[in-house]
N, C-alpha and C positions, 0 to 999 in steps of 0.2 A: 473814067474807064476802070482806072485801078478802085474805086470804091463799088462799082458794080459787078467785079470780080469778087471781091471782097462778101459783098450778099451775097452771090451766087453760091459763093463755099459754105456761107451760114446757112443758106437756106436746104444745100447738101446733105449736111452734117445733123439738120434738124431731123431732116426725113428720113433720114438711117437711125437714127437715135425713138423716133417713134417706130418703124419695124422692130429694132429690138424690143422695144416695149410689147409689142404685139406679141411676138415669139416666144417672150418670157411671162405673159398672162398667159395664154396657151397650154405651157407648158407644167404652169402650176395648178392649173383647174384639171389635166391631164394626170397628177400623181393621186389624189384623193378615188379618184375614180377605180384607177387600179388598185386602192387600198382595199376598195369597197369588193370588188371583184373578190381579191385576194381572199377576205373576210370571208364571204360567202364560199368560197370554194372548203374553205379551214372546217365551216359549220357543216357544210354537207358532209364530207370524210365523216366529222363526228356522229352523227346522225346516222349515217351506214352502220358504224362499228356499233353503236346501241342498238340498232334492229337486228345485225345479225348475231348480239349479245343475247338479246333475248330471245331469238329465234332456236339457240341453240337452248337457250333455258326451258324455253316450251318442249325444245326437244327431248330434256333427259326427263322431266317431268313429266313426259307419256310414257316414259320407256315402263314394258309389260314388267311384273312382278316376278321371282321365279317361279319353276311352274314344276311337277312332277305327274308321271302319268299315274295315275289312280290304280289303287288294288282292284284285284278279280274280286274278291271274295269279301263280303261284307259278314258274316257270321257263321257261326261252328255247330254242329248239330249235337243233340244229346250224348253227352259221353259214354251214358250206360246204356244206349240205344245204341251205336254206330256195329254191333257184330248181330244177326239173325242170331236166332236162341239154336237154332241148327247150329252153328257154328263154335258157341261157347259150349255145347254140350261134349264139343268133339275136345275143347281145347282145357276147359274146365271144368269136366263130366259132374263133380259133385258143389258146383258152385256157380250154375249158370243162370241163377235166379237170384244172385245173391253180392250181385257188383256194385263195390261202393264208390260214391264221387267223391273226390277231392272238392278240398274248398276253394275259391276262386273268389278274385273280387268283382270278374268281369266273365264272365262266363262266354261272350259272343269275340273273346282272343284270345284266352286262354282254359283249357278243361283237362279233367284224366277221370278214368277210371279204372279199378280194379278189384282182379277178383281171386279166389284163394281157394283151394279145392286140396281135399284131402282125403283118398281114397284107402280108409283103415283096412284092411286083410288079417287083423290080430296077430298073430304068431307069426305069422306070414309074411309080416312088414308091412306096407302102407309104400301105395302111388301119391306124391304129392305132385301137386301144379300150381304156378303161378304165372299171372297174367295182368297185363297194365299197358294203358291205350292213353298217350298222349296228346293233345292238340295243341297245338299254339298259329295265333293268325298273326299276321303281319302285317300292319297298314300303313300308305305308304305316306315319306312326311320328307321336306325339304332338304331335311337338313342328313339324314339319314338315305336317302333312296328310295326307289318303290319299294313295295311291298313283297316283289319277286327276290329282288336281289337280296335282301335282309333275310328272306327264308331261306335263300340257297345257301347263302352264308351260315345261318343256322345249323340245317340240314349237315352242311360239310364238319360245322363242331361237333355235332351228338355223332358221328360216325366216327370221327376222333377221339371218343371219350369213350365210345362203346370196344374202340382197337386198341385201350391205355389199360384198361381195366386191371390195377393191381393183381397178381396172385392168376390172372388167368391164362391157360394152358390151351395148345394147339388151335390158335385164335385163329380163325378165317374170314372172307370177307368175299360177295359176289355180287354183283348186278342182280337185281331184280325186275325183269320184264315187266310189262302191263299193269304197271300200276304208278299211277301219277306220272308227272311227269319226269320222276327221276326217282328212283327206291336203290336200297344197299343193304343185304344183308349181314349183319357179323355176329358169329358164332365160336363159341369158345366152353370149354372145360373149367368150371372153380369149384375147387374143395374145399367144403366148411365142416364146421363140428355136427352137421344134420347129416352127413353126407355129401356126394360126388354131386355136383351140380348141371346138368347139361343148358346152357347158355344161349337164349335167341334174341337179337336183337335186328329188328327190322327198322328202318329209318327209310320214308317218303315227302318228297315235297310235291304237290299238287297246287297250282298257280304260287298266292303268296300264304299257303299254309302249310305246317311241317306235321308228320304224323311221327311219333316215335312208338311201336310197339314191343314189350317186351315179355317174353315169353320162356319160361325154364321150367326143368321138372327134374326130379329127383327119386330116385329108391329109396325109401326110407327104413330102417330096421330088419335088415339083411333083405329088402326087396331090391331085385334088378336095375339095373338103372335102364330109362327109358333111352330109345335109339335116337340119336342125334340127328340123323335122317328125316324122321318120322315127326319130330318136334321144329323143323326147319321149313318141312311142309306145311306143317298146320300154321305156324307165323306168318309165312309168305302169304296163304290163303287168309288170314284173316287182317293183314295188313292191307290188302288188293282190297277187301269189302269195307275195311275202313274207311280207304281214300276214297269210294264210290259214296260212302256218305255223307263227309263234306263235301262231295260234289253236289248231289245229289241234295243237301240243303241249301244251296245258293243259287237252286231252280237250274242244274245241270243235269242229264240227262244219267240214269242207272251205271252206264257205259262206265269202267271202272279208271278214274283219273281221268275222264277226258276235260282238257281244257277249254273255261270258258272263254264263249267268242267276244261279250262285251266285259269290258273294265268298269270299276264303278269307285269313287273314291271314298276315302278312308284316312285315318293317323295309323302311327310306328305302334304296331301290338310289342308285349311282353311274353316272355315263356310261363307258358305251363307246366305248374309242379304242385306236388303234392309228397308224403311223405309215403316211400313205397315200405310195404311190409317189411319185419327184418328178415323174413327166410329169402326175400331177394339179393342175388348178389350184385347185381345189376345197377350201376351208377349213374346212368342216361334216362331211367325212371323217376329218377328225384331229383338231379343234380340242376341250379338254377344257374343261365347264365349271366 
């Protein structure tokens, strides 16, 4: 009895000793599995962050260039062409056939011309006049702005240059209606060794081009000096036909400054200049910015 108690406990202890065995194969073939898992889950993470790595790479790699909106105005009409011969007759009676161009390297952004009249009376004195029609275009470029904005800005320096003007007396300054889309008249007094100078300087911008016209007359050799009135008219009128004919080159209608409806692109023009006569006193006629 006591030896068959004896086996019964071996054979107990047998069969508890192989469950353990089971339990612990079980449980070792159960940790590789989860390494495996583990593994895979490690590789996909990585595999997300690469595709949304370069997903953002495709991304900036499309991204648009910058951009700016294009000028109106692609070219500038003949300098010594932009006044009707009516018009120069009024402003420079003995020299309305006779207007010279400035040099230019690029003529379709920047031009001028002018013209010089001298009205001899001998003993009597002599009417002088002088006259000078500037253009400069502006086109537009990234780095700088449209072609609008760079002329306004323009526009707003020869207005300040024309209101600086060393030695000039009773300087004024007024809005110009109808023409372009933004004109300023300034007018002023300078006395030179020719005589008394009466001073007109009209300043227009029409889209992205600037017009500077400048205009003065003088009594020469005890002749009267001309009315400052009368020579502020004639400027304002020939600066209005001006701006009508760079408009009027860039296929826009006679209508004086009206703006065109399409934009068309262009680069950053330069000022136009040339070297004005020396009986002008006028620094917005030559001066380069």
């Amino acid at each position: 009895m006591q030896r068959l108690a004896q086996r019964e406990k071996r054979d107990q202890r047998d069969q508890r000793a192989k469950r353990l065995n089971r339990v612990l194969v079980c449980a070792a073939a159960a940790v590789p599995a989860m390494l495996i898992a583990t593994g895979c889950s490690s590789d996909s993470g990585s595999d997300d962050a690469g595709a949304k790595n370069a997903g953002a790479t495709a991304s900036a790699s499309a991204s648009p260039s910058p951009t700016v909106q294009a000028a109106a105005y692609k070219s500038l009409p003949e300098p010594c062409a932009v006044l009707s011969k009516k018009t120069l007759g009024e402003l420079v009676p003995e020299a309305a056939k006779s207007g010279k161009e400035g040099t230019s390297d690029d003529t379709a952004t920047r031009a001028n011309c002018s013209w010089s009249s001298l009205d001899n009376n001998g003993v009597k004195g002599s009417q002088f006049r002088w006259l000078n029609v500037a253009l400069l275009r502006f086109e537009s470029d990234t780095s700088r702005g449209t072609g609008e904005k760079q002329a306004q800005s323009y526009y707003d320096k020869q207005i300040q240059d024309a209101q600086a003007v060393s030695g000039a007396k009773n300087t004024k300054s007024e809005p110009v209606a109808g023409t372009g889309d933004a004109a300023t008249a300034v007018s002023y007094d300078l006395k030179k060794k020719e005589g008394s100078f009466k001073q007109q300087t009209v300043v227009a911008r029409v889209e992205n081009v600037v017009v500077t016209l400048d205009y003065n007359g003088a009594g020469l050799a005890g002749e009267k000096s001309p009315s400052a009135q009368s020579l502020a008219k004639l400027a304002q009128k020939a600066a209005k036909e001006a701006v009508a004919s760079v408009s009027s080159a860039n296929g826009v209608g006679k209508a004086s400054g009206s703006p065109s409806p399409t934009k068309s692109a262009s680069k950053a023009g330069s000022e136009a200049g040339s070297e004005a006569p020396s009986a002008s006193p006028s620094k917005s006629a030559s001066k380069k910015s």
